[in-house]
C-alpha positions in Angstrom: 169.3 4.4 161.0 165.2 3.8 160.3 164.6 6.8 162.2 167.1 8.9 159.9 165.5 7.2 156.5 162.1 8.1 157.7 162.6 11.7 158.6 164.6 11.9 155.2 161.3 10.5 153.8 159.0 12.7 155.6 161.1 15.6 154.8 160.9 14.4 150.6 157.1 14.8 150.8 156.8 17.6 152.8 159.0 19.3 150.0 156.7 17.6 147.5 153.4 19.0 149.1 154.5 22.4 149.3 155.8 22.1 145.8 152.4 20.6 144.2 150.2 23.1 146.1 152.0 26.4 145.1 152.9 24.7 141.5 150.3 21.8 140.8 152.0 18.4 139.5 152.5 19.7 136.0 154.2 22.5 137.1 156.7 20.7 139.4 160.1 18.7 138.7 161.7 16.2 140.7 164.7 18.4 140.9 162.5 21.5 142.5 161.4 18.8 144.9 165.0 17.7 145.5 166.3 21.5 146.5 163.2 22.2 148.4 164.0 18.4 150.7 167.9 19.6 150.5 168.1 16.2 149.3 169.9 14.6 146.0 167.5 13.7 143.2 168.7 10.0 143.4 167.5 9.8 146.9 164.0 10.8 146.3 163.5 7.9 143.6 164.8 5.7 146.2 161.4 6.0 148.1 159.5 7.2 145.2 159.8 5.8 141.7 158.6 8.3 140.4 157.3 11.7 140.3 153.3 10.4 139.8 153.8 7.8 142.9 155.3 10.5 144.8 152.3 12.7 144.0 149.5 10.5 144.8 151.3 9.5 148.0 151.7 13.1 149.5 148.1 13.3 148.1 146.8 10.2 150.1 148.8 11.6 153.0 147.1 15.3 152.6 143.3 13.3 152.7 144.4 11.0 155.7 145.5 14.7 157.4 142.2 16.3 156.4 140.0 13.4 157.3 141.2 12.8 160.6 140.9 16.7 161.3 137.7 16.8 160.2 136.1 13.4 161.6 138.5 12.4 164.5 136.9 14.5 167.6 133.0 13.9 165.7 133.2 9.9 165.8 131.2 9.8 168.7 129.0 12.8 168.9 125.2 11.5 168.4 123.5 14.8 168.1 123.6 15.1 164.7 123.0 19.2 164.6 126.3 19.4 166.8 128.2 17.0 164.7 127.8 18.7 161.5 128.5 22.0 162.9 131.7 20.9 164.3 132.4 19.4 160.9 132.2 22.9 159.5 134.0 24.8 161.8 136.8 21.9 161.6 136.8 22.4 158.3 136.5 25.8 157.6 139.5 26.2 160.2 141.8 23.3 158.6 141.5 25.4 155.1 142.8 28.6 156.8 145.2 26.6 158.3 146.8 24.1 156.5 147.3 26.1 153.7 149.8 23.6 151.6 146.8 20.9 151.6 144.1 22.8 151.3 145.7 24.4 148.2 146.9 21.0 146.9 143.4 19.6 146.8 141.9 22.8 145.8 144.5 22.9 142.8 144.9 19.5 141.9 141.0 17.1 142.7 139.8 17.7 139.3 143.0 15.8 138.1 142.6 13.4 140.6 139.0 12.4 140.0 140.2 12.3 135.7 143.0 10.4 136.0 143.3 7.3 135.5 147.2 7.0 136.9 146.2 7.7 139.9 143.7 5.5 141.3 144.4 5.3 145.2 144.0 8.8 145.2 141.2 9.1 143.4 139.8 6.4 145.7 140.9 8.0 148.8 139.7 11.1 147.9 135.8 9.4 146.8 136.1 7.8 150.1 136.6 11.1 152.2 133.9 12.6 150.1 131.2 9.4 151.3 132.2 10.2 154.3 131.0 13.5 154.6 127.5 12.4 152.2 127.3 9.6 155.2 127.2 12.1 157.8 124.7 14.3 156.2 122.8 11.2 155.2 122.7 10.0 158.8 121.8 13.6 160.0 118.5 13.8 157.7 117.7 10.2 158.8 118.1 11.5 162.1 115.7 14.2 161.3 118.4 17.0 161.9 119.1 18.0 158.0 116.3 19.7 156.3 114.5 16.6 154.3 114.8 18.7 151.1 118.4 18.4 151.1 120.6 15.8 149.0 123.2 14.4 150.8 125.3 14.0 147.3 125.0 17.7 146.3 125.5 19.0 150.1 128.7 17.2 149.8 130.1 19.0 146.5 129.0 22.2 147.8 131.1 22.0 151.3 134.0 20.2 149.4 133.8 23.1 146.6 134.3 25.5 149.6 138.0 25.2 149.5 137.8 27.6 146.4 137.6 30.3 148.5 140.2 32.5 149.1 138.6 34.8 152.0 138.9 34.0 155.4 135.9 36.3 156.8 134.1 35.3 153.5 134.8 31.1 154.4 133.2 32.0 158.1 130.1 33.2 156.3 129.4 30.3 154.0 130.0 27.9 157.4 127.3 29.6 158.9 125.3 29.6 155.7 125.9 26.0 155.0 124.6 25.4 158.7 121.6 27.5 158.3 120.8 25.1 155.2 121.8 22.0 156.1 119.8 22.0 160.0 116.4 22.2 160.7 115.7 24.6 163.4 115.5 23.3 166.5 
C-alpha cells in the first residue's frame, strides 16, 4: 500500500512540474494538475494542501534534481579548472535535458526570490545559488579563477543562462563562461 501512495504522489508532482513549467503557477489550476496525474482533485489535497505547498515542493524537488546533477560527480575533484568546467558542461547539458525544470526555474525564480509564501523555496534555491559562488570562490582562492572576477556576479551570470533557448548558442556561452572564469594554464 506505501509503495502505491507514493507512486500516486510522485505521479501528482510530476503532473505539477510539467504543468508549472509550460504554464507558470498563475497559470495553473489544481484541476489541470488533477487530469494531467489521471488522479481526482481530492486526492491531490490529500498530499498537498494546497496548490502553493504543492508548488514550492515540486520546486524544492526540481533544485534537489538540479543540484545533485550539477555537484554530485564534482564533490571530490580538487583541480579547481576541471571542476568548474564540469560544472558547466553538467549544466549546460541538464538545461537541454531536463526541459520541465529547467523551464520551471527559468519561468518561475523571480517569483520565488519575491515571495514571501514561499520561503523553503526561496531558501533552497539561495542555497543552490552559494553553492555555485562557493565553488568559484574556492577556485579564485585556489588561484584557478581570474582574480578580477566576483564570485557573486559569476554566479547570476551562469544561473541567468537558463534564459536561453538555443542549444548550439548555450554550448558557446559554456565555453565563454570558461574562457572567463579560468586563468590560462
Amino acid at each position: 500500500m506505501g509503495r502505491k501512495i507514493n507512486l500516486t504522489k510522485q505521479r501528482i508532482l510530476e503532473a505539477a512540474k510539467l504543468a508549472f513549467s509550460k504554464k507558470g503557477y498563475e497559470g495553473v489550476s489544481i484541476d489541470e494538475i488533477a487530469q494531467l496525474a489521471n488522479v481526482r482533485k481530492s486526492l491531490i489535497y490529500y498530499y498537498f494542501p494546497s496548490k502553493e505547498v504543492l508548488f514550492e515542493e515540486v520546486w524544492v524537488n526540481s533544485i534537489n534534481e538540479l543540484e545533485n546533477e550539477l555537484f554530485g560527480e564534482n564533490e571530490n575533484e580538487s583541480n579547481y579548472a576541471v571542476k568548474i568546467k564540469n560544472f558547466l558542461r553538467r549544466y549546460i547539458d541538464f538545461l537541454t535535458s531536463k526541459k520541465a525544470i529547467s523551464e520551471l526555474i527559468r519561468r518561475e525564480k523571480t517569483n520565488i526570490l519575491d515571495h514571501e509564501t514561499w520561503k523553503n523555496a526561496k531558501k533552497r534555491y539561495e542555497s543552490f545559488l552559494s553553492k555555485i559562488e562557493e565553488m568559484i570562490s574556492e577556485g579564485k582562492k585556489k588561484k584557478y579563477v581570474n582574480e578580477n572576477i566576483e564570485p557573486e556576479v559569476a554566479t547570476e551570470m551562469i544561473a541567468s543562462v537558463d534564459s536561453v533557448p538555443r542549444k548550439t548558442l548555450l554550448r558557446q556561452i559554456e565555453k565563454m563562461l570558461v574562457n572567463v572564469l579560468l586563468k590560462e594554464r
